[in-house]
NUBA-725685 format. One line per 10 residues: number of its first residue (from 1); their letters; for each residue x, y, z of C-alpha. Coordinates in Angstrom, 3 decimals, m for minus. Example, Ala and Ser with C-alpha at 12.3 -4.5 7.8 and 13.67 -1.06 7.14 Angstrom:
residues 2
1> AS> 12.300/m4.500/7.800  13.670/m1.060/7.140 $
This chain:
residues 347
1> XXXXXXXXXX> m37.475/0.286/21.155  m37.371/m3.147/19.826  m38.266/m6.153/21.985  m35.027/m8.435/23.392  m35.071/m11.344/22.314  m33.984/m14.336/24.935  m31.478/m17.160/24.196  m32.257/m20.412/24.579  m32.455/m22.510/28.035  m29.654/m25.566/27.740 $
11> XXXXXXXXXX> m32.512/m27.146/29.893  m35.776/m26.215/29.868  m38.232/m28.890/31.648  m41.203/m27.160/31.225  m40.532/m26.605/27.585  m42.351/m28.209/24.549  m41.408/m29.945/21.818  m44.324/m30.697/19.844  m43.468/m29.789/16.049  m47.003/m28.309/15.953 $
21> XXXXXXXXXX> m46.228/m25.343/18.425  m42.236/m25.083/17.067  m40.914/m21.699/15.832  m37.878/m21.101/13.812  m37.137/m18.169/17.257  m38.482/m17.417/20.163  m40.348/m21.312/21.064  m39.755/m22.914/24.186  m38.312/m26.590/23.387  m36.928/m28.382/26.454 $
31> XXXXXXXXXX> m33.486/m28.147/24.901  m33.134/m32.173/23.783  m32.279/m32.700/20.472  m35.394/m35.267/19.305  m34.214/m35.603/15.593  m37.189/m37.938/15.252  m39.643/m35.330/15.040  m38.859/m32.062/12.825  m40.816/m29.812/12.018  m38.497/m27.549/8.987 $
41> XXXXXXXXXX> m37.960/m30.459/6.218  m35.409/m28.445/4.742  m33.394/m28.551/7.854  m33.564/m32.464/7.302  m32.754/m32.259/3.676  m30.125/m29.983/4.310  m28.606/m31.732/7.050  m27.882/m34.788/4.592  m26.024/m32.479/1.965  m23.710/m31.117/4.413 $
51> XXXXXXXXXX> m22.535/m34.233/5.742  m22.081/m35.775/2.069  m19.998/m32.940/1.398  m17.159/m33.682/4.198  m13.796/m32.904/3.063  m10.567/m31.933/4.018  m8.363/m29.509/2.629  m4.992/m31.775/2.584  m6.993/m34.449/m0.069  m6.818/m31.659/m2.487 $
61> XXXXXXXXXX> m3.692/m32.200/m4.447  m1.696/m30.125/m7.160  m0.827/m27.048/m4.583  3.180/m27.675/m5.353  2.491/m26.905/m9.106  0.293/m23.237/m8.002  3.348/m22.697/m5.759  5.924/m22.969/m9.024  3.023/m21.087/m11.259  2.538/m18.139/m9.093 $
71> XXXXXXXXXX> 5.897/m17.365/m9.813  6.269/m17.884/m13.213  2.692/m17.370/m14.771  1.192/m14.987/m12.454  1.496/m11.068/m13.451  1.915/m8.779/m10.444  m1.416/m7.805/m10.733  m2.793/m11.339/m10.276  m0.340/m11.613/m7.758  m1.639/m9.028/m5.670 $
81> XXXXXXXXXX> m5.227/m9.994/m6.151  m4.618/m13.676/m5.381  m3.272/m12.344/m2.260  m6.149/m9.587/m1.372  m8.947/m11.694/m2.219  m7.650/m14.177/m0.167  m7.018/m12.366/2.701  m11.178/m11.166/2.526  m11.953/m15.026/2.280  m9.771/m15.447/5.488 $
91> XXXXXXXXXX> m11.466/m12.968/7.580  m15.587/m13.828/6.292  m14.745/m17.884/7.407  m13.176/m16.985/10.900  m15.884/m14.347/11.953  m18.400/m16.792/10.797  m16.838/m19.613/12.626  m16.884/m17.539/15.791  m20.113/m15.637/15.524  m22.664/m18.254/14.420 $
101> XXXXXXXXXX> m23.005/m19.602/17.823  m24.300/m16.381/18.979  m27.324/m16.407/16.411  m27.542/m20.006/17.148  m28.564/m19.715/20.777  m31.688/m17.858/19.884  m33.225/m20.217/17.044  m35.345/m22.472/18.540  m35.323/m25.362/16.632  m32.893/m28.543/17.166 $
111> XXXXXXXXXX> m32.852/m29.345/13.445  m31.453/m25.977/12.343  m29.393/m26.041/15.708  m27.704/m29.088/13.971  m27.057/m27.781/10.639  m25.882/m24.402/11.718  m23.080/m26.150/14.436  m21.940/m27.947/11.035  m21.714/m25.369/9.234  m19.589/m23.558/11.755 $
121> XXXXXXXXXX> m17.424/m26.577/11.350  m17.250/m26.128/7.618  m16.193/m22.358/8.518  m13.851/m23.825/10.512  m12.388/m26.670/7.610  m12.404/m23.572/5.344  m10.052/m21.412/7.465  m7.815/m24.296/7.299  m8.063/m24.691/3.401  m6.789/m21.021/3.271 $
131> XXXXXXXXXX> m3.881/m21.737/5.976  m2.970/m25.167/3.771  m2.757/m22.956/0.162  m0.528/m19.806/2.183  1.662/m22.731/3.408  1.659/m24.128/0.156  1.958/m21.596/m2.285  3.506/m18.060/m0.753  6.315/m17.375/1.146  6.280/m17.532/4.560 $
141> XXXXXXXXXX> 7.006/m13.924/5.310  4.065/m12.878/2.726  1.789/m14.795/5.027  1.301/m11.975/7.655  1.085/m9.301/5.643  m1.818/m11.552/4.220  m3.477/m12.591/7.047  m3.541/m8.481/7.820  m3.486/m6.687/5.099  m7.218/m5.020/6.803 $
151> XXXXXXXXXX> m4.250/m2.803/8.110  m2.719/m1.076/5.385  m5.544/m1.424/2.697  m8.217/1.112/4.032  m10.999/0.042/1.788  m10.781/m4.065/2.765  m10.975/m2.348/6.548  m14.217/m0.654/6.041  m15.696/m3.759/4.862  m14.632/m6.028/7.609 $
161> XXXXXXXXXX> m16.029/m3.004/10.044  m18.609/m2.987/8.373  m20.100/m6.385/8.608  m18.379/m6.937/11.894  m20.004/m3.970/13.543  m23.635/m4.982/12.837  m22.386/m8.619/14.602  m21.233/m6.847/17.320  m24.477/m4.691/17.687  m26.568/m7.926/18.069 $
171> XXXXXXXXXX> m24.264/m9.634/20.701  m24.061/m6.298/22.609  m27.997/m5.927/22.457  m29.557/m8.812/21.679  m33.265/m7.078/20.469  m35.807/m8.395/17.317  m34.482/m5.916/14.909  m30.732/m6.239/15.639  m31.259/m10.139/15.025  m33.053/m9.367/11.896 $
181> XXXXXXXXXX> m30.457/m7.063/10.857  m27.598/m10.160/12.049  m28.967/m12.883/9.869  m29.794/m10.650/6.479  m25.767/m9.767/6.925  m25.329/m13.818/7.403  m27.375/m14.297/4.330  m25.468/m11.096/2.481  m22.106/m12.495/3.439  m22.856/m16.053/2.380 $
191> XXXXXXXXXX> m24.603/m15.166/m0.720  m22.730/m11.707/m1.856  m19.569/m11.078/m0.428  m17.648/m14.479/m1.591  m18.040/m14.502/m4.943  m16.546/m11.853/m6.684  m13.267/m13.619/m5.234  m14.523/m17.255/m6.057  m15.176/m15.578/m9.954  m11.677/m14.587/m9.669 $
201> XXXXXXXXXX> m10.399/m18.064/m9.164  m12.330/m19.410/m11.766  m10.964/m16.820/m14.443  m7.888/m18.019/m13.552  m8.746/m21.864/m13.340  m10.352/m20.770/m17.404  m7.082/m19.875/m18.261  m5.093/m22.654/m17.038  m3.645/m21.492/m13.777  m3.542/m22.182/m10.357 $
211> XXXXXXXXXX> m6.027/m25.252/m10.338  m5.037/m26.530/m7.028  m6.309/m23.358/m5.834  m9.164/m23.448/m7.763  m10.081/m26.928/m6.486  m9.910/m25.901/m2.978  m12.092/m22.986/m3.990  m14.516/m25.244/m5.535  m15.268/m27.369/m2.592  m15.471/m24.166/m0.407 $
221> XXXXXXXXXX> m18.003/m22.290/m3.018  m20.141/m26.562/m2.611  m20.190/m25.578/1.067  m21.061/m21.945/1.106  m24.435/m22.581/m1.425  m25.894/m24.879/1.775  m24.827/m22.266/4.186  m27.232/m19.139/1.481  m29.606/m22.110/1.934  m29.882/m21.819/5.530 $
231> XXXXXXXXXX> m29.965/m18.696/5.466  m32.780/m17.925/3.192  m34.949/m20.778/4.594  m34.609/m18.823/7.850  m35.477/m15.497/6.526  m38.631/m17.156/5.015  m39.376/m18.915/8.220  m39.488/m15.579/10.116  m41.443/m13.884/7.253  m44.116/m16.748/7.724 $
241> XXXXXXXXXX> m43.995/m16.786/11.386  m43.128/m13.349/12.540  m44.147/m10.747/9.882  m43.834/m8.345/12.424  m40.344/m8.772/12.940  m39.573/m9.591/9.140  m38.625/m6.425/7.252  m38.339/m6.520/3.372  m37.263/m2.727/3.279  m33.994/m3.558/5.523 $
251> XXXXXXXXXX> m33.270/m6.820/3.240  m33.606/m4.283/0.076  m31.252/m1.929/2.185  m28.694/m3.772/3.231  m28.209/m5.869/m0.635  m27.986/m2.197/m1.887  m24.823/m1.413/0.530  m23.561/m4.986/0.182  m23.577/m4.499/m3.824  m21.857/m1.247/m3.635 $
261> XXXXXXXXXX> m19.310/m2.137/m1.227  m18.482/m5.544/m3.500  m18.088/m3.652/m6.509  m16.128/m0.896/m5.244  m13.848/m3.420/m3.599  m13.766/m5.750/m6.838  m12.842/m2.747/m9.059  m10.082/m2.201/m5.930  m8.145/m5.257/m5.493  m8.822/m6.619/m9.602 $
271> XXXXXXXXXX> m9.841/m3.401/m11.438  m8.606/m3.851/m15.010  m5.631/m5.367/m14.758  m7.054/m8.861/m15.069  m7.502/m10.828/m18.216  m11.567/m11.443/m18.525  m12.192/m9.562/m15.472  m12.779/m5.480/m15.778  m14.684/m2.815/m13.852  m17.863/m3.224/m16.021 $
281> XXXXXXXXXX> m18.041/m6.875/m15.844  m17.235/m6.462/m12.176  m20.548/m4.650/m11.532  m22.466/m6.462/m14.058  m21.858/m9.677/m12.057  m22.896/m8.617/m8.938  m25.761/m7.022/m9.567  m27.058/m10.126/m11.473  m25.664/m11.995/m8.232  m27.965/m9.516/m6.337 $
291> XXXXXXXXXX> m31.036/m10.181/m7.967  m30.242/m14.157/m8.207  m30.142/m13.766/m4.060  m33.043/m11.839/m3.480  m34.906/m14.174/m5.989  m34.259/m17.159/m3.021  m36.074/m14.701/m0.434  m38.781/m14.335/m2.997  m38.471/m10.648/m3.826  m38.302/m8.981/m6.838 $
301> XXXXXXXXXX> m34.802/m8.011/m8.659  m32.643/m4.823/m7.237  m31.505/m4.139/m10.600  m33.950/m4.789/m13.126  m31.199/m4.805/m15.868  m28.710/m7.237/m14.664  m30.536/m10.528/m16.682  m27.497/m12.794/m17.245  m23.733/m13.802/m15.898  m21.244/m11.665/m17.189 $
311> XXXXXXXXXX> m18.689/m14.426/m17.219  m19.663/m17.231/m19.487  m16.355/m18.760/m19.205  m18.527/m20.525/m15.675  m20.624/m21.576/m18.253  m17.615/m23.304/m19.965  m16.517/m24.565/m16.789  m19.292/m26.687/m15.821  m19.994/m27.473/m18.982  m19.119/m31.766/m19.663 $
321> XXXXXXXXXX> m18.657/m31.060/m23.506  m16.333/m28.053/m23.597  m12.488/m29.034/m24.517  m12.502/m28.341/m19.997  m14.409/m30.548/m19.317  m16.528/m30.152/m16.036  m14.070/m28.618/m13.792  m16.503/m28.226/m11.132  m18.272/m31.814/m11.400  m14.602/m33.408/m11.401 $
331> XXXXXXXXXX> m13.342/m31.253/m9.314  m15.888/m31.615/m5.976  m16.207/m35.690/m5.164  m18.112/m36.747/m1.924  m15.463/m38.003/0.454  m18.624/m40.108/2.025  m21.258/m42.282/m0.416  m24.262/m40.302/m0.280  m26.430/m43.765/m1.108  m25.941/m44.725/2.614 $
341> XXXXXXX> m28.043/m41.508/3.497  m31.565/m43.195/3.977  m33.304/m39.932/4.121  m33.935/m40.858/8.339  m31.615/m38.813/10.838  m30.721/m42.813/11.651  m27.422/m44.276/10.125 $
């Protein structure tokens, strides 16, 4: 039986917060957030990144012309995976809005306290984004059957169970290896489990169509590489600090199931019915995706084959000289002037 784990004191008076004797879990701080003296730089660096990227989903213009184009340029098929995929997006965002507080209250240290209550906000901005494009672009009595389409699509259910359950097993019994277990499925969901939809998007946004959408997606994908980033930096801090609790063979695990799962629900909701987007490429992608996460945690590839991206038309997209231009450097503008960031936690 694992060791419980104990959450944090809102007030601890006997605590310390010397940055010498600070863990990433299971320190005693006194609970008072002394931004002056942090201990996990990357916190710091990361804190300054998240709050450059503020943005809100109503600044993103264009959504009346996807709402006209899913219409009229939109096959059925497209149709029904704009739909899906969305529908997955909508349910990661809102059970990571509500559930990173519970993983919150057992890291014990104020400057990845910070950076993981913004980042529940960004969950938060994101469930809105997806509320703003079903206003804007389906009909209203699609929206529902959106919002739940978990209930008549058996496969999208297992995977919400699926990464809901092992939540559910840490709040429910809070022990070492169930909190292990909680932030690899953080990491797998923010790293994994997004972007076969995102890819989606951009094959679209390749070929012209719905580039509202793909805007919105944009900014969302700009927020979701900080929150991997958290993620991993955590995972490396508990390596470092507590190898006994660190557990490569569960990481290696649980990729495995997230892979399989992503590419069986990938070949579900877009199969072959998408231009540039088949079953083959489908796996391709995320097993290169795989080994591009683990590569962050510093372990070896999963799948020794996958070497490149599948879909160089992301190449094209980013790319400043193509006849595209750089949809994703245009596309994602600070909303704040990162210049008045001074590198201090002081503005």
């Amino acid at each position: 039986m694992t060791e419980e784990m104990k959450r944090n004191a809102l007030f601890n008076p006997k605590g310390n917060d010397n940055v010498e004797k600070r863990t990433i879990i299971k320190g005693a701080t006194t609970g008072l957030f002394n931004l002056n003296a942090t201990k996990y730089t990357w916190a710091k660096s990361l804190y300054q990144v998240m709050i450059g990227n503020f943005w809100v989903p109503e600044k993103v213009s264009g959504l009346k012309d996807d709402a006209r184009m899913f219409h009229t340029d939109l096959s059925p098929e497209e149709q029904k995976a704009y739909k899906g995929i969305l529908s997955f997006l909508i349910f990661l965002d809102s059970i990571q809005t509500v559930n990173l507080p519970h993983f919150s209250d057992y890291i014990t240290s104020p400057e990845v306290n910070l950076i993981l209550s913004i980042q529940a906000y960004q969950e938060a901005i994101h469930s809105q984004s997806y509320a703003t494009i079903l206003e804007s672009v389906v009909e209203s009595k699609e929206r529902d059957e959106i919002y739940y389409f978990w209930r008549t699509d058996a496969v999208l259910l297992h995977r919400n169970e699926y990464i809901g359950q092992i939540y559910e097993d840490f709040i429910n019994e809070p022990s070492d290896k169930n909190f292990f277990r909680g932030i690899v499925a953080n990491f797998l969901l923010e790293s994994v489990y997004f972007y076969n939809g995102f890819a989606y998007f951009d094959t679209l946004v390749d070929r012209m169509k719905m580039l509202a959408t793909g805007r919105m997606i944009a900014y969302i994908r700009r927020d979701e590489l900080t929150h991997i980033t958290i993620f991993s930096n955590i995972i490396r801090e508990i390596r470092r600090e507590f190898p006994e609790i660190y557990n490569e063979k569960l990481i290696l695990e649980m990729m495995a199931t997230a892979v399989d799962q992503e590419i069986e629900w990938g070949k579900h909701i877009l199969g072959n019915r998408i231009p540039g987007i088949n079953s083959e490429t489908t796996e391709d992608y995320t097993h290169w995706l795989a080994n591009n996460r683990l590569a962050m945690l510093g372990i070896g590839p999963l799948y020794p084959n996958a070497v490149s991206n599948p879909y160089k038309h992301l190449d094209r997209l980013q790319d400043p000289n193509s006849d595209k231009g750089n949809f994703f450097e245009t596309t994602v503008v600070n909303y704040t002037q990162s210049s008045s960031m001074n590198g201090s936690w002081d503005f």
